[in-house]
DRENKE-783568 format. One record per residue (C-alpha): residue number from 0; residue in one letter; y, x, z. Coordinates in nm, 2 decimals, decimal comma, always signed. Layout:
N
+-----+------+--------+--------+--------+
! seq ! type !     c2 !     c1 !     c3 !
+-----+------+--------+--------+--------+
! NUM !    a !      Y !      X !      Z !
...
+-----+------+--------+--------+--------+
END
This chain:
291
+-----+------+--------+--------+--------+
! seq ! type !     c2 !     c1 !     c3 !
+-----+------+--------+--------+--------+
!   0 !    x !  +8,91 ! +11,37 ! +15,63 !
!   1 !    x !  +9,18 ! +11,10 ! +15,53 !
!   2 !    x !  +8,97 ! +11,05 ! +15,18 !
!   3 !    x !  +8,65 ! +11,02 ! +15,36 !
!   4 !    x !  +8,82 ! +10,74 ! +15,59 !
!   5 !    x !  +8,97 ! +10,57 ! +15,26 !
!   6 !    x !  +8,62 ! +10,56 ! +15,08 !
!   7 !    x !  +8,48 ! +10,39 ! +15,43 !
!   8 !    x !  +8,73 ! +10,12 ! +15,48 !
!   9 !    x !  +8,74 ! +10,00 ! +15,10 !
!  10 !    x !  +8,35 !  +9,99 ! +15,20 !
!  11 !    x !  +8,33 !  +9,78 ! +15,47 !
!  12 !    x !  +8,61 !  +9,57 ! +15,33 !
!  13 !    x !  +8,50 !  +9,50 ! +15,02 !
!  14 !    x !  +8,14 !  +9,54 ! +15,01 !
!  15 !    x !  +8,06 !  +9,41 ! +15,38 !
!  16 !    x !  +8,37 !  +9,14 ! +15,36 !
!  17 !    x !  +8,51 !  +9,29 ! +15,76 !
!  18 !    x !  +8,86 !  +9,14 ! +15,84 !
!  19 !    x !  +9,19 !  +9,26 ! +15,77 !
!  20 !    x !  +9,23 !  +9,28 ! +16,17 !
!  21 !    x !  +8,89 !  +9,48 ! +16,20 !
!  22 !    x !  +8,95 !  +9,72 ! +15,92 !
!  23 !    x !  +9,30 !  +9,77 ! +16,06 !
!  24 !    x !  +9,13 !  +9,85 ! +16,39 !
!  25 !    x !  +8,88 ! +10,08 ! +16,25 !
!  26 !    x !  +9,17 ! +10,24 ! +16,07 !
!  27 !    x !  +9,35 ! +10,32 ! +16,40 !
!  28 !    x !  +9,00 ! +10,43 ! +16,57 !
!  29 !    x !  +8,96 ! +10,70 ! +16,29 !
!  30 !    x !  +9,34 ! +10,84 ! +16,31 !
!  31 !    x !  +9,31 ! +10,84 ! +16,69 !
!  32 !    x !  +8,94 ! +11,07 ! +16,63 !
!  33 !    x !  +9,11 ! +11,33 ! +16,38 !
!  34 !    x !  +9,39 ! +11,37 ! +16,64 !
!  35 !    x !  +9,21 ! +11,44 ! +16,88 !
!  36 !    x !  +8,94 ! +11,65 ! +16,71 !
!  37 !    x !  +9,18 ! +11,86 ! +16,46 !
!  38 !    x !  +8,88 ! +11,85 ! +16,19 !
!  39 !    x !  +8,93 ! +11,78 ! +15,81 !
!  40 !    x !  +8,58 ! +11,84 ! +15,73 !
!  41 !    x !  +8,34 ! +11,54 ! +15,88 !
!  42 !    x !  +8,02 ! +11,77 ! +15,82 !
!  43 !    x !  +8,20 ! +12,02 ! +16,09 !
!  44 !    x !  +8,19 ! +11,75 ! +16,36 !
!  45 !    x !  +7,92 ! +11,78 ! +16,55 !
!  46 !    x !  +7,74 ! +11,61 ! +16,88 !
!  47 !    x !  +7,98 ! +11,77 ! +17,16 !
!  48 !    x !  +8,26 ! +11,70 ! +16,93 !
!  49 !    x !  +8,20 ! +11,32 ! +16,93 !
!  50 !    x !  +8,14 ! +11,36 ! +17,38 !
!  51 !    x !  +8,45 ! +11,56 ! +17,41 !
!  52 !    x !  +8,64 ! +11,22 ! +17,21 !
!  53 !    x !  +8,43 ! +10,98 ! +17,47 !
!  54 !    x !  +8,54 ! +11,16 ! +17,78 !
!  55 !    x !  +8,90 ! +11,20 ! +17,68 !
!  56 !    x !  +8,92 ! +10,86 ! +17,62 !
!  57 !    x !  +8,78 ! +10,79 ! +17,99 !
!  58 !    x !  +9,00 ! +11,06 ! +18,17 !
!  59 !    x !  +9,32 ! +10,86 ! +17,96 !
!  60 !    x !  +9,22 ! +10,56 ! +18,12 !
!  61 !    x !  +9,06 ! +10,33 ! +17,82 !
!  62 !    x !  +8,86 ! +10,06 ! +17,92 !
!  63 !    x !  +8,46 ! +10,06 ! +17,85 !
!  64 !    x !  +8,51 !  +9,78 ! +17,59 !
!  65 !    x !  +8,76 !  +9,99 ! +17,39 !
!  66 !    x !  +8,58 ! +10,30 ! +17,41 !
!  67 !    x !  +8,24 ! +10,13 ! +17,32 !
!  68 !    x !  +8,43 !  +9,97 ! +17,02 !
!  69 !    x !  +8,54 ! +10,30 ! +16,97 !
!  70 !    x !  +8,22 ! +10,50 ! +16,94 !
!  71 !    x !  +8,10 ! +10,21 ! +16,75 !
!  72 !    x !  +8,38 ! +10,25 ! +16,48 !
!  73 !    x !  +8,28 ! +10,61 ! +16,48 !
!  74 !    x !  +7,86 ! +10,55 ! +16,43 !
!  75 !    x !  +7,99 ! +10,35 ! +16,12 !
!  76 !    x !  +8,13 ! +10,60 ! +16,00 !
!  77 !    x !  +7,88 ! +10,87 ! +16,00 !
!  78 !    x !  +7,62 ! +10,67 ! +15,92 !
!  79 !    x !  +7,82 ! +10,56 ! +15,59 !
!  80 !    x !  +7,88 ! +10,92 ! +15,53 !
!  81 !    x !  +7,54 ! +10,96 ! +15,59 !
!  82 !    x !  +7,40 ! +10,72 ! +15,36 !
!  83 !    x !  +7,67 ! +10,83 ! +15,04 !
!  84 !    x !  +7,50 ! +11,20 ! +15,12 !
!  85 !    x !  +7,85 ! +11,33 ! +15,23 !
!  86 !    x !  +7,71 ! +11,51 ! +15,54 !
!  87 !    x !  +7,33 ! +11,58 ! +15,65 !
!  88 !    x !  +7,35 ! +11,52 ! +16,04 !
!  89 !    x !  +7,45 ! +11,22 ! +16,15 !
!  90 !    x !  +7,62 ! +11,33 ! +16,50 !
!  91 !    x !  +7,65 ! +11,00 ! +16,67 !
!  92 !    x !  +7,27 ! +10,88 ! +16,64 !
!  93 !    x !  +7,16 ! +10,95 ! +16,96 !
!  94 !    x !  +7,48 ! +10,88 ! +17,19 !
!  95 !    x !  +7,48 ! +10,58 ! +17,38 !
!  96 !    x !  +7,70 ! +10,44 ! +17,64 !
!  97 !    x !  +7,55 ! +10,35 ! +17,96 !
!  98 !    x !  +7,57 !  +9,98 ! +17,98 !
!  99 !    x !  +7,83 !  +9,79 ! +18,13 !
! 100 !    x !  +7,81 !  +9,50 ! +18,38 !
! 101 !    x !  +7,83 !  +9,19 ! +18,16 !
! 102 !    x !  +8,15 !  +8,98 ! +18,26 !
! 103 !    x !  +8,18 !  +8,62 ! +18,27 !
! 104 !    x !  +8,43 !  +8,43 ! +18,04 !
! 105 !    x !  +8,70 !  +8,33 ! +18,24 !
! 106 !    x !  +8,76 !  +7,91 ! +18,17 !
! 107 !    x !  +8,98 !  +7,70 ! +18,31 !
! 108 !    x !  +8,90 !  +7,38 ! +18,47 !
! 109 !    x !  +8,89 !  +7,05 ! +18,30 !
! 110 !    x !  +9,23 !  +6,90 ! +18,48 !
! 111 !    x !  +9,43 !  +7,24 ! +18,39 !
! 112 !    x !  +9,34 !  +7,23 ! +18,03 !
! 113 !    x !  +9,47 !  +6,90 ! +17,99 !
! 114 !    x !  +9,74 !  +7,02 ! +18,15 !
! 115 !    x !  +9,86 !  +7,30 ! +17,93 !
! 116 !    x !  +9,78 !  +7,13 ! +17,64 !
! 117 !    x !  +9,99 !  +6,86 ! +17,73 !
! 118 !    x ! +10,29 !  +7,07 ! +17,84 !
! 119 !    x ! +10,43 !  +7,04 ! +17,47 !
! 120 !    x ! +10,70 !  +6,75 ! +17,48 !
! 121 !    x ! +11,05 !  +6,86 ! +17,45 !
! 122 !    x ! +11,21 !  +6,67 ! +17,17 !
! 123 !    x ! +11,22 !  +6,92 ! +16,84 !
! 124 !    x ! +10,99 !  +6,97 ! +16,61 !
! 125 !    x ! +10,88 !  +7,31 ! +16,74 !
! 126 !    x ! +10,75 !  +7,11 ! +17,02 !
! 127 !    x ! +10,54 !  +6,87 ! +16,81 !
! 128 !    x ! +10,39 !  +7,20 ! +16,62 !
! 129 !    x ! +10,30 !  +7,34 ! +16,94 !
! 130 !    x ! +10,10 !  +7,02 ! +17,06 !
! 131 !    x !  +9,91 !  +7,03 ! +16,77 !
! 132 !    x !  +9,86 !  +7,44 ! +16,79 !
! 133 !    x !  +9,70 !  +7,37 ! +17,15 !
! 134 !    x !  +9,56 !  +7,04 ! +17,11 !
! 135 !    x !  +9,33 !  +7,20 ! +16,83 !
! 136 !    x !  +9,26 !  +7,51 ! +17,01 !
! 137 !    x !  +9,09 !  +7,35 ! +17,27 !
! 138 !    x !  +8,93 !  +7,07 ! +17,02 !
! 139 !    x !  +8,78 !  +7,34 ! +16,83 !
! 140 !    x !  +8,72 !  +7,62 ! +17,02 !
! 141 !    x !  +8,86 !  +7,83 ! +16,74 !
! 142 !    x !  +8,92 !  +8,22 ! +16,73 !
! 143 !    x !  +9,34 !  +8,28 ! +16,75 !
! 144 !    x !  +9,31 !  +8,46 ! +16,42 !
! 145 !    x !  +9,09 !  +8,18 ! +16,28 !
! 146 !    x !  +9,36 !  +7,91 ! +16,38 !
! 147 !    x !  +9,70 !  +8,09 ! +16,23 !
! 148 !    x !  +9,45 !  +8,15 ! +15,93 !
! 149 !    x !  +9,39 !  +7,74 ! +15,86 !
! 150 !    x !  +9,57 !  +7,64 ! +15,56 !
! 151 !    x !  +9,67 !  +7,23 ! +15,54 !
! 152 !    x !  +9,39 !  +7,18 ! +15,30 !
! 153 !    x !  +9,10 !  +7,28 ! +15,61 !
! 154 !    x !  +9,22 !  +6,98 ! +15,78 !
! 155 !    x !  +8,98 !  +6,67 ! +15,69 !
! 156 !    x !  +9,11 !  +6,37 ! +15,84 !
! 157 !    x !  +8,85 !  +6,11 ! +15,67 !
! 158 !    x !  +8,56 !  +6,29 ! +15,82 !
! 159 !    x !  +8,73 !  +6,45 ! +16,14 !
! 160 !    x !  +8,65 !  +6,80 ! +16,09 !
! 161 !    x !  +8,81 !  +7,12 ! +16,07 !
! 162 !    x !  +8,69 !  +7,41 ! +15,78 !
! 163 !    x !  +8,76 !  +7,78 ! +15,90 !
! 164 !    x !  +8,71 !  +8,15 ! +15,80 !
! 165 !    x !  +8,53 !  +8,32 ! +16,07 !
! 166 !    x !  +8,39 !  +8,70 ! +16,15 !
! 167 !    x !  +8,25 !  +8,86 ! +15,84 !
! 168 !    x !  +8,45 !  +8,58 ! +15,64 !
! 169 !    x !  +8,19 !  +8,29 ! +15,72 !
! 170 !    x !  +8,25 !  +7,97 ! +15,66 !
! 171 !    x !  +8,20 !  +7,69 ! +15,94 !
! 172 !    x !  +8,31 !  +7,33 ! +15,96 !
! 173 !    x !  +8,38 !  +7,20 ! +16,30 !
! 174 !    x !  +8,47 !  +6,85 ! +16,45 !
! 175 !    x !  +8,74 !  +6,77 ! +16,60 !
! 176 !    x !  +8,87 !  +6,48 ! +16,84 !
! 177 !    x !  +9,10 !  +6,14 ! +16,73 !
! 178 !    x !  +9,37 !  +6,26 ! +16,97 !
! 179 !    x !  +9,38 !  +6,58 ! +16,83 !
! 180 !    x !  +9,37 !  +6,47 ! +16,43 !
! 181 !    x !  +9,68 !  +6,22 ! +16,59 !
! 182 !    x !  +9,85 !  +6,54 ! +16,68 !
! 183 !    x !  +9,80 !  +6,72 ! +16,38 !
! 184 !    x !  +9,92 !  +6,43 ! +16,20 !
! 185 !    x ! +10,23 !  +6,38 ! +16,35 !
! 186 !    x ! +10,28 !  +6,79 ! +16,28 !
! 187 !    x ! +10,24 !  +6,72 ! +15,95 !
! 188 !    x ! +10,43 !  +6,43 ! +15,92 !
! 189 !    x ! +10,74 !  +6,46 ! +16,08 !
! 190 !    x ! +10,75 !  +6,80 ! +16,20 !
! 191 !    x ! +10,61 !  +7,05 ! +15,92 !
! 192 !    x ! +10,89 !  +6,92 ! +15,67 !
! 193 !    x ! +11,17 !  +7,04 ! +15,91 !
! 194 !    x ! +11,03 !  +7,40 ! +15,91 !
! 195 !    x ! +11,18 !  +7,64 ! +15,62 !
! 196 !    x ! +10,95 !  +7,60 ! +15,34 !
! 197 !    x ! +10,83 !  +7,98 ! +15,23 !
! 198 !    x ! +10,52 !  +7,92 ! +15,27 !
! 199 !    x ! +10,26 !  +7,60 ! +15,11 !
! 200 !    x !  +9,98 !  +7,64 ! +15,22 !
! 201 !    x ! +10,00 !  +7,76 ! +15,61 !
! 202 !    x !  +9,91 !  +7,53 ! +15,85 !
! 203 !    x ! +10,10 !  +7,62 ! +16,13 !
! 204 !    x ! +10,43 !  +7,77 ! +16,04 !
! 205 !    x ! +10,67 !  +8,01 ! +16,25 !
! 206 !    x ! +11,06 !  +7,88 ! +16,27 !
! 207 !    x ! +11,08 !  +8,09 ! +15,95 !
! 208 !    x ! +10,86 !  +7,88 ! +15,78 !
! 209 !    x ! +10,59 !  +8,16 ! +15,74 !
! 210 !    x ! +10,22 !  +8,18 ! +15,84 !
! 211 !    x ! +10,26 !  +8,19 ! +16,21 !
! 212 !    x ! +10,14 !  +8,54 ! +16,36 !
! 213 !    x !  +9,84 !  +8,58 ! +16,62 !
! 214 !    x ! +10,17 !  +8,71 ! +16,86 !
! 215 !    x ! +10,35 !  +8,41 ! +16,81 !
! 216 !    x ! +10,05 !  +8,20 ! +16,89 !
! 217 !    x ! +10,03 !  +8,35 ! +17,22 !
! 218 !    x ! +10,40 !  +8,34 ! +17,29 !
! 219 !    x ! +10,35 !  +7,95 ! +17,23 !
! 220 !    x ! +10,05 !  +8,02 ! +17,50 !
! 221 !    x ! +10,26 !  +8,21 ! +17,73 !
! 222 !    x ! +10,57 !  +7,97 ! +17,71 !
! 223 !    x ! +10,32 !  +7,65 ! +17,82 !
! 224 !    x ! +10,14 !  +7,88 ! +18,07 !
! 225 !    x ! +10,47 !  +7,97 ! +18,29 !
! 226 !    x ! +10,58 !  +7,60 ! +18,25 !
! 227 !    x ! +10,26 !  +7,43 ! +18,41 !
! 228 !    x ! +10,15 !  +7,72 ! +18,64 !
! 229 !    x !  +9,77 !  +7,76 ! +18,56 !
! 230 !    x !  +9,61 !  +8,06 ! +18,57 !
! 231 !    x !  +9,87 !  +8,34 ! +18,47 !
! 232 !    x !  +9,60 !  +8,54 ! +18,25 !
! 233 !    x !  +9,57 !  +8,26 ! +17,97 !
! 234 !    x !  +9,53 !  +8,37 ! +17,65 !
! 235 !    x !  +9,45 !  +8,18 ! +17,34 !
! 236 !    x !  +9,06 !  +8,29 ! +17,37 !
! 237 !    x !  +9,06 !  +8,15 ! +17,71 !
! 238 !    x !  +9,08 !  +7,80 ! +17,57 !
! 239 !    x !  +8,78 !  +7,86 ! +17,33 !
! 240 !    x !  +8,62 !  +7,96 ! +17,66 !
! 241 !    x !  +8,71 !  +7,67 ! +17,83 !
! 242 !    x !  +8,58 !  +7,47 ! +17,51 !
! 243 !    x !  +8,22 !  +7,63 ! +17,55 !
! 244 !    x !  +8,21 !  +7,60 ! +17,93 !
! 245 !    x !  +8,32 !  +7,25 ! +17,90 !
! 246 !    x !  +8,09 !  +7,13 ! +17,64 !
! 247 !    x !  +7,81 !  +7,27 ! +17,82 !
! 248 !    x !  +7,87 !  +7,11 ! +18,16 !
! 249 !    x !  +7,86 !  +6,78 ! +17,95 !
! 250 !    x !  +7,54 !  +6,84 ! +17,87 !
! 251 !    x !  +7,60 !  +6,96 ! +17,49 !
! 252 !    x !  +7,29 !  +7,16 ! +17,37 !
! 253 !    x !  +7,32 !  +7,57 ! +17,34 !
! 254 !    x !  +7,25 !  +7,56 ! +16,96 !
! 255 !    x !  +7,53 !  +7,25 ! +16,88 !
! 256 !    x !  +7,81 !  +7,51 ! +17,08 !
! 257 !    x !  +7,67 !  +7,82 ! +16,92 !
! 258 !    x !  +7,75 !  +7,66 ! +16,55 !
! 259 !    x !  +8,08 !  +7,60 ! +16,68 !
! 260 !    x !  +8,18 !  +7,90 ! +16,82 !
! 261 !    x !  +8,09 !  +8,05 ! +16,45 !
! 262 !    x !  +7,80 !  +8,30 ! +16,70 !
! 263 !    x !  +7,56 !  +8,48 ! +16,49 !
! 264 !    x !  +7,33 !  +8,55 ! +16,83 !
! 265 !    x !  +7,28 !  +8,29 ! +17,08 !
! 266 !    x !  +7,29 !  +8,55 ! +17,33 !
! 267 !    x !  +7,64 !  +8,54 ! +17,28 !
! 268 !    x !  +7,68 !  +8,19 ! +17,34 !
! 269 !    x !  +7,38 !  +8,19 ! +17,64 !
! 270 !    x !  +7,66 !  +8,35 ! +17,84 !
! 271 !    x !  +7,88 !  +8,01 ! +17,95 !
! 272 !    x !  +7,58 !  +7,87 ! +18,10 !
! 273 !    x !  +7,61 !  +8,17 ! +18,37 !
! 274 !    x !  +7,96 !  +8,03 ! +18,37 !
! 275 !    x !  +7,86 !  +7,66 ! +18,42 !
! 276 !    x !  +7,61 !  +7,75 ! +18,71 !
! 277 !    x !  +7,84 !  +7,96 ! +18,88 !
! 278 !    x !  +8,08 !  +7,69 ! +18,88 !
! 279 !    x !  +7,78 !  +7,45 ! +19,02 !
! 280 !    x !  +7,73 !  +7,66 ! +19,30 !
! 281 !    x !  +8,05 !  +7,71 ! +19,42 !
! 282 !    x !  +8,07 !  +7,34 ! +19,40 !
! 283 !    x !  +7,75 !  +7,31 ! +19,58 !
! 284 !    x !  +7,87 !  +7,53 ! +19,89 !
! 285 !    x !  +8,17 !  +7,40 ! +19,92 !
! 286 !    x !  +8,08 !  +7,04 ! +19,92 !
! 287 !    x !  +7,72 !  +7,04 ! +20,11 !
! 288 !    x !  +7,70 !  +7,00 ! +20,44 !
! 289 !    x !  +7,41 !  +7,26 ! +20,45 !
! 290 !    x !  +7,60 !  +7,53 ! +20,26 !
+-----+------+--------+--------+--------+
END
């Protein structure tokens, strides 16, 4: 089966352009399927197969999400194989998931945004990296993998906008604050230079001077999270939440935070309104004398 997998993930990573972090993913979602079915020959895996898989994973306690990304990692597959006339029954077509309640972004609040991305300010020029790490996250509303992925050059002070590589390796150009290009200045300025130089181009270095890691990026979360005390579940996504959730209480318009997030569906990006109303009724019944 292992040269079936090869052939697939050269496929969707050349000729569909999926992440290295995706194809990785799918990688480990195909190992983890021979394990557990003990077949070499994908045109021996049939429908009860691909069930038996599902309901192991539920009995071993994986979450819906995983197990949906899961099954979709495996309808890839055999469709591929499918397609390249490698097997003649497709045995995922016709198993579905039942659907899962839809769960609302968790954001934080205006006031402890500010806060964490103000925590930065020891003196050292670790500290000025990590102000500019956080003040852009929130700025830009940026995937984690998209900001350790920024190279100095996607920085554009003259016009105050940040380039980036998004999902499917689309290109988006997003704006970005004066207090936040300040930041990144001062990074760049008197804090990149101290850093060991291995590598040019990065943007955000770790204290070995390479491309800072998604991990390190949320250890610089975590770190700023257990100094100010917001919510202890704060993850680098929750800031591009909080970006969204923000910019739509302020009355930006759906499509405008769509093109930002880097969204291909706007149903994707319809769900932080449900966020902003929820927020404007538990405002509402806490505040009216009625409620």
């Amino acid at each position: 089966m292992k040269d079936y997998f090869k052939d697939f993930l050269d496929f969707i990573k050349i000729e569909r352009g999926y992440s290295e972090n995706t194809v990785t993913s799918y990688q480990r979602d195909l190992s983890q399927f021979q394990k557990f079915s003990r077949v070499e020959d994908p045109r021996k895996v049939d429908r009860e197969t691909v069930k038996n898989f599902l309901e192991h994973l539920y009995d071993n306690g994986f979450s819906v999400s995983s197990t949906e990304r899961k099954l979709a990692c495996l309808k890839s597959f055999f469709h591929y194989l499918l397609r390249e006339d490698k097997i003649t029954v497709d045995p995922t077509s016709d198993i579905k998931l039942p659907k899962k309640a839809k769960r609302l972004p968790k954001a934080l609040s205006i006031s402890e945004t500010i806060k964490l991305i103000s925590a930065p300010r020891e003196k050292n020029y670790i500290a000025l990296r990590n102000a500019a790490l956080l003040e852009l996250l929130y700025a830009s509303g940026m995937r984690a993998s998209e900001t350790v992925g920024l190279n100095t050059s996607d920085i554009n002070f003259e016009v105050a906008f940040v380039k980036c590589l998004g999902k499917g390796s689309k290109e988006r150009i997003v704006p970005i604050n004066k207090i936040t290009l300040k930041a990144i200045k001062e990074y760049l300025d008197k804090s990149r230079p101290e850093f060991p130089q291995h590598d040019k181009e990065a943007l955000f270095l770790d204290k070995n001077g390479k491309r800072l890691t998604r991990q390190g990026l949320w250890l610089v979360i975590k770190k700023y999270v257990k100094m100010t005390g917001v919510k202890e579940k704060t993850s680098p996504h929750t800031l591009r939440h909080s970006f969204a959730t923000h910019l739509l209480e302020k009355g930006a318009d759906l499509r405008s935070v769509q093109e930002m997030l880097g969204h291909a569906d706007i149903s994707t990006t319809q769900i932080y309104t449900s966020v902003s109303r929820e927020r404007l009724k538990r405002m509402y019944n806490k505040a009216h004398p009625r409620a």
